[in-house]
N, C-alpha and C positions, 0 to 999 in steps of 0.2 A: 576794587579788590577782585583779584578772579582767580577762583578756587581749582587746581586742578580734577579734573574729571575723575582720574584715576584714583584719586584720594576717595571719593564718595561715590567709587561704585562696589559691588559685590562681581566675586568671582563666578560663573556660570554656573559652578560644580555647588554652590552653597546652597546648604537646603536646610531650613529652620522650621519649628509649627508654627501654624498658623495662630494657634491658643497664648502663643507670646508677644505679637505683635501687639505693639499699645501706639495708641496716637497723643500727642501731646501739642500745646502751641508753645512755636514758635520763640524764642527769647528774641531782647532786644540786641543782643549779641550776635544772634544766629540769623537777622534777616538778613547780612549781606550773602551769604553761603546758601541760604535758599534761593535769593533772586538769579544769583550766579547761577545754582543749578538749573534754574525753570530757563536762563536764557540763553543756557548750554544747551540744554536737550530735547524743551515740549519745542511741536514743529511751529508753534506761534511765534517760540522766541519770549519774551519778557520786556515790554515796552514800559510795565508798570499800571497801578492800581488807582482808579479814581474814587474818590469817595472814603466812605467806612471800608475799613478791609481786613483780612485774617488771614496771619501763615501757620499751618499746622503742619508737625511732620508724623510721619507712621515711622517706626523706627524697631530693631530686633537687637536685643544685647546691646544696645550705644552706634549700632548703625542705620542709616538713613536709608529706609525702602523707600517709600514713598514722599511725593510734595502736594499739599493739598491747600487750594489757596479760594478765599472765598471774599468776593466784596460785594458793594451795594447792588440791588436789584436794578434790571433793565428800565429803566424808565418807562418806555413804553411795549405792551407785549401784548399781542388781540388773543394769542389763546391763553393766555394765563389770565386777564381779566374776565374772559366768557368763563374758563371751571372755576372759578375762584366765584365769579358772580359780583365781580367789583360794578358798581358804578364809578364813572372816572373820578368827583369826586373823593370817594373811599378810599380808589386810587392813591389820591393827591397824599390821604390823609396817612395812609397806612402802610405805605412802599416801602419803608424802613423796618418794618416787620418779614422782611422779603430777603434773602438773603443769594448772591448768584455765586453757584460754583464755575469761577472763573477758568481755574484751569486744573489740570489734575493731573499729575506723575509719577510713573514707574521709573526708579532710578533703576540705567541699564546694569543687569544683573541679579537684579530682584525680581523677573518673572517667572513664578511660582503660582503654581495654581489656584485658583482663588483669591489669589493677593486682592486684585483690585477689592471687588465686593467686599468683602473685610476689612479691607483699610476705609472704603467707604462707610458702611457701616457701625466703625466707631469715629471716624470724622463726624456722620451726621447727630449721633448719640449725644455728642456733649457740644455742639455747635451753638446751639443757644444761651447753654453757661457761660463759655469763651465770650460770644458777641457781648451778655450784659456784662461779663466781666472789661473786657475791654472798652466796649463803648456806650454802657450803662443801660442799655435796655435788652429784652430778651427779639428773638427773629423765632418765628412759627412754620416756616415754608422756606422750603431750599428749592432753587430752578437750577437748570443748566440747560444748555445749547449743546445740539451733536449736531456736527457738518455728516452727512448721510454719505456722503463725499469719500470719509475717512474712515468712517466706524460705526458700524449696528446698533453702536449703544449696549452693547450685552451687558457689560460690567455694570451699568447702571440699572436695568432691570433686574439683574440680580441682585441690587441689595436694594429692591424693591419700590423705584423709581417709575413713576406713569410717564407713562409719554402721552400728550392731551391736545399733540396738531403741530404747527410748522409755523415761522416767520413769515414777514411777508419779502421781507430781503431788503429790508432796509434797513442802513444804516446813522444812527446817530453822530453827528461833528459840529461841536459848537454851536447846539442847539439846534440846529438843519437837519432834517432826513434827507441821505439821498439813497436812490436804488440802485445798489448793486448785486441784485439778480441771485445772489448764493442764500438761499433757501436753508436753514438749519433746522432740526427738529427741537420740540420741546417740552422736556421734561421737569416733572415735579417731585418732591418731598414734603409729603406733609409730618412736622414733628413731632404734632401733637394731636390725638383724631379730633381734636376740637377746632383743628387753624380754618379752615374754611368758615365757619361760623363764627368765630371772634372776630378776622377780616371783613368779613360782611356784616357784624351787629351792628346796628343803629348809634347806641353809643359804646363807645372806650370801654373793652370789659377789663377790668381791676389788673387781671393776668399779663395784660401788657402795657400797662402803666408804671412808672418809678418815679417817684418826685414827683416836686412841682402841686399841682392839687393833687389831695391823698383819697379822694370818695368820686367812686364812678358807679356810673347806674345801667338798669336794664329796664329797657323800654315798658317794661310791665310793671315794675317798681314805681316810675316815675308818670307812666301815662295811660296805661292802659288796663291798669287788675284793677277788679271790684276796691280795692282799698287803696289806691296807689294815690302818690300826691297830690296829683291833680280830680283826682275823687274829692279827696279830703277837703281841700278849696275850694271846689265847685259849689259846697253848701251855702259860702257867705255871698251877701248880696252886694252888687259893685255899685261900691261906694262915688263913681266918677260922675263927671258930668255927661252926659250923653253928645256934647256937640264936637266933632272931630276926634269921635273913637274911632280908631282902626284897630287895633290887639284885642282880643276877649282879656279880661279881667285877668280871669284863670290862668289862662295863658301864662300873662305878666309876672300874676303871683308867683305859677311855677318853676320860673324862670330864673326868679328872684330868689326864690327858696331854695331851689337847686343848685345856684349858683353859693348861695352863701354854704351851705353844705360842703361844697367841696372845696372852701378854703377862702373865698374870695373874701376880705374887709372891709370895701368900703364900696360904695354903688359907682364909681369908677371902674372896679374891676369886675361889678356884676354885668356891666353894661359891654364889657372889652370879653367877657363868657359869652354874653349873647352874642356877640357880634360873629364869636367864632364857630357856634351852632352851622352844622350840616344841616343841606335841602332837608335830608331823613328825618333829622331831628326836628328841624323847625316844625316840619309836616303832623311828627307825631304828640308835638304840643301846640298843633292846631294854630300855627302864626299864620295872619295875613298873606295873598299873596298879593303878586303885583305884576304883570305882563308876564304869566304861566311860572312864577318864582316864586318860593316863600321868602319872606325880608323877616329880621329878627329887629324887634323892639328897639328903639335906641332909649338911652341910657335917663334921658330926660323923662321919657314915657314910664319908665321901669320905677324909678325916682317919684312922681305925680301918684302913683297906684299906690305904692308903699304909704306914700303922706298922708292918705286919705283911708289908709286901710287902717283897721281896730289891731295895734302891736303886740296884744296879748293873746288873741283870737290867733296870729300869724303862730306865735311863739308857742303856745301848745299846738296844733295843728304838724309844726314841725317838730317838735321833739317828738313827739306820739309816733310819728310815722318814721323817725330815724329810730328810735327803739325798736321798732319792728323790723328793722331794714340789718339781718344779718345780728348775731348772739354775741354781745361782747366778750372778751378775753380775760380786761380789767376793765375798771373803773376807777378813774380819783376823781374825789371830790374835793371842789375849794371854792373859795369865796374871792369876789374881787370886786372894787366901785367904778360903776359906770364914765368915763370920764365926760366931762361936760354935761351931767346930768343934777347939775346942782345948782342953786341959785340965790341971790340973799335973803329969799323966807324961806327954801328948803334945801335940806343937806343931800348931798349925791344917793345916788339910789346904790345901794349894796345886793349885789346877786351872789346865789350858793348854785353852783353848777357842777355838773356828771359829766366828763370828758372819758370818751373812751380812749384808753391810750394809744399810743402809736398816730392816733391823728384826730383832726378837727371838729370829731362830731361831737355835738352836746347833744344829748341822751333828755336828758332832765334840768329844768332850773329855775329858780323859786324868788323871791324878791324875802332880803332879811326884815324881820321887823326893826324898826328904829328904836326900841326898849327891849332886843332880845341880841341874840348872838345867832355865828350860822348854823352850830349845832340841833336847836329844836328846830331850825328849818328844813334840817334836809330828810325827819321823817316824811312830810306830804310829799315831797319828790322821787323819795323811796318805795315807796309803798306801793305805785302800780307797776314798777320795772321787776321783770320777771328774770332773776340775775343768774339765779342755774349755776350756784358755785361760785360763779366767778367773783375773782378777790374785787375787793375793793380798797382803795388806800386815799389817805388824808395827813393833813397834817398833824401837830401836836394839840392844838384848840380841841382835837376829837377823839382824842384819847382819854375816853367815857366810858363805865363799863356800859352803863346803860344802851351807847346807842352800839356798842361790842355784842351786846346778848342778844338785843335788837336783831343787828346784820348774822347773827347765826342762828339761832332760833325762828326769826318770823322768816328772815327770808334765803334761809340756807346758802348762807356765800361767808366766803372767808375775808378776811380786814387786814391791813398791815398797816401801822398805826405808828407814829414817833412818840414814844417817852421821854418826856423834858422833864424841865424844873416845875411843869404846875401839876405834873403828878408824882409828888417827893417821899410817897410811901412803895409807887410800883416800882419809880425806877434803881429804888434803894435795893426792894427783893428782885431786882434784875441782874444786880454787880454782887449780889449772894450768889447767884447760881453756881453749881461748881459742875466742872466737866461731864462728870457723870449724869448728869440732871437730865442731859442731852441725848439726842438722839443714841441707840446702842451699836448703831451700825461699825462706827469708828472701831469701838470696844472688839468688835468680833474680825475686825483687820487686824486687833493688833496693834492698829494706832492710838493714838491719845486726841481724845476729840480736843478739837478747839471751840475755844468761847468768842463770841463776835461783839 
């Protein structure tokens, strides 16, 4: 489809504020009409987009000033890995946090002063919403390429663009570099004043994470503060054989512990975490090396350590230190039986456990007695966590006033509880309430509150 020119340009004589221009992406309607335009007018032409990619346009009253088009980062770039302070590894890991502005256009008749910077400037503002919207993760760093050839770069210094050194003039095809001599400059945006530092941490910080494992750590959390997990481990004595250790203990354990923290179930996938451990990381949980390399643990070895290690001694050591690790939100509690943990002289082992919601951490958890319920158990597990308000919720088994007066008196946090049939005096004075009982807020709108 090929859009006439005429139709999406502005007359000379148009003059709009600058304070109206808004940028927006792209529809899925509207990509043939921007490609059309970029391959009418930028002097590149429009051959198309490899990779992740974004159309956005800047636009005044329902017309199109600007085309602004951004996809995956260059593969390879010597000065944007020297300021950034990549190691190539990190490179490998974090390029998709990298976003290139490919190409950039003033539709003829929309130059106006200051256009560019402005339409720049809220391109780059919401570029990272766009990216997780579209392709599910957030990008922290915008690059671009100026031919020196063509253009000073003003417009991008103006809306506050580094320029941080030059290519080396080579060109990327089907995985080949070859040299073709045209030398571009190279420039950065940083989105957030933290992108250089998240790019270069050790591990995956939280901020650029979605999915997938839900708990990431900082190097001092997990390896190196006076109380960090691997502090915590280093107390018990390794339980292994001594003949054909290569991992420290600790190590292992941290590994193991770490990994099940952030999701992993079964020493399968603790072993497939290890395996994906950067040089950095392995280094700063002290792995083995081997011909100037750190190697991570295999799965077997990780497996051997656990079997031999005291499972209760693990299982406090880890909940204690994920309680510390960041103030929950919420809390539920619930009970569940071990599977496979029962046998024909003993019945499955029943645990009460503190899930913070939203993701996999157990906080707290207690073995039930086998002549009790989970109720009197989940004071002992209660009682060190420092809950700062936050709610807690269970199901209908704990709709108790006791352990209600409990959770707001001893440890100042709120409860959200289900009323069933085993509490048939509360839930009776619950379908008494009447409108009014409620909140007054409603009342002073005017409206009629509702009952839930």
């Amino acid at each position: 489809m090929v859009y006439s020119s005429r139709i999406n340009t502005l007359s000379t004589a148009t003059s709009f504020p600058l304070s109206e221009v808004t940028v927006r992406l792209v529809t899925s309607d509207e990509v043939a009409r921007w490609q059309a335009l970029m391959a009418r007018h930028h002097y590149l032409g429009f051959p198309g987009f490899v990779g992740e990619r974004l159309y956005q346009v800047a636009e005044w009253q329902g017309q199109w000033l600007a085309l602004i088009g951004w996809t995956a980062a260059a593969y390879r770039c010597r000065a944007r890995e020297a300021w950034i302070g990549w190691t190539p590894e990190q490179c490998r890991r974090r390029l998709r946090f990298v976003a290139n502005n490919a190409r950039f256009l003033i539709v003829p008749g929309a130059h106006v002063p200051n256009l560019g910077s402005r339409v720049l400037g809220l391109a780059t503002r919401r570029l990272s919403a766009d990216w997780q919207a579209i392709h599910g993760h957030r990008v922290v760093l915008a690059e671009t390429f100026i031919d020196p050839s063509r253009f000073r770069g003003t417009v991008h210094r103006a809306a506050n663009w580094q320029d941080i050194g030059t290519t080396l003039g080579f060109g990327r095809h089907h995985g080949t570099y070859t040299w073709h001599g045209q030398t571009k400059r190279v420039a950065v945006l940083p989105l957030v004043p933290q992108a250089r530092s998240w790019l270069t941490a050790v591990w995956d910080v939280a901020a650029l994470t979605s999915g997938g494992v839900s708990m990431t750590f900082s190097t001092a959390a997990l390896a190196t503060a006076p109380r960090s997990l691997m502090a915590r481990l280093a107390t018990l004595p390794d339980v292994r054989k001594q003949r054909g250790i290569r991992h420290a203990y600790v190590t292992l354990l941290t590994i193991a512990l770490a990994a099940i923290a952030a999701g992993c179930t079964s020493l399968l996938a603790v072993g497939e975490w290890a395996a994906g451990l950067t040089q950095d990381q392995l280094g700063a949980l002290k792995a083995a090396r081997f011909k100037g390399r750190y190697i991570p643990p295999s799965e077997s070895a990780i497996r051997r350590a656990l079997q031999r290690s005291d499972a209760d001694a693990l299982d406090r050591i880890l909940t204690a230190w994920m309680a510390e690790y960041g103030s929950p939100d919420a809390i539920a509690c619930d009970g569940k039986t071990l599977r496979g943990s029962g046998s024909e002289t003993a019945k499955p082992r029943h645990l009460v456990a503190a899930v913070i919601h939203g993701t996999t951490r157990v906080i707290a958890q207690t073995a039930v007695d086998e002549k009790s319920n989970e109720t009197p158990a989940m004071y002992p597990f209660l009682e060190p966590l420092a809950l700062n308000s936050s709610p807690v919720t269970a199901d209908a088994m704990h709709t108790q006033t006791e352990l209600a007066t409990y959770l707001v008196e001893e440890k100042h946090a709120d409860y959200l509880v289900i009323a069933q049939g085993n509490q048939p005096t509360l839930e009776a004075d619950i379908r008494a309430l009447k409108p009014e009982d409620f909140s007054p807020s409603g009342r002073n709108l005017g409206q009629r509150p509702r009952a839930h």
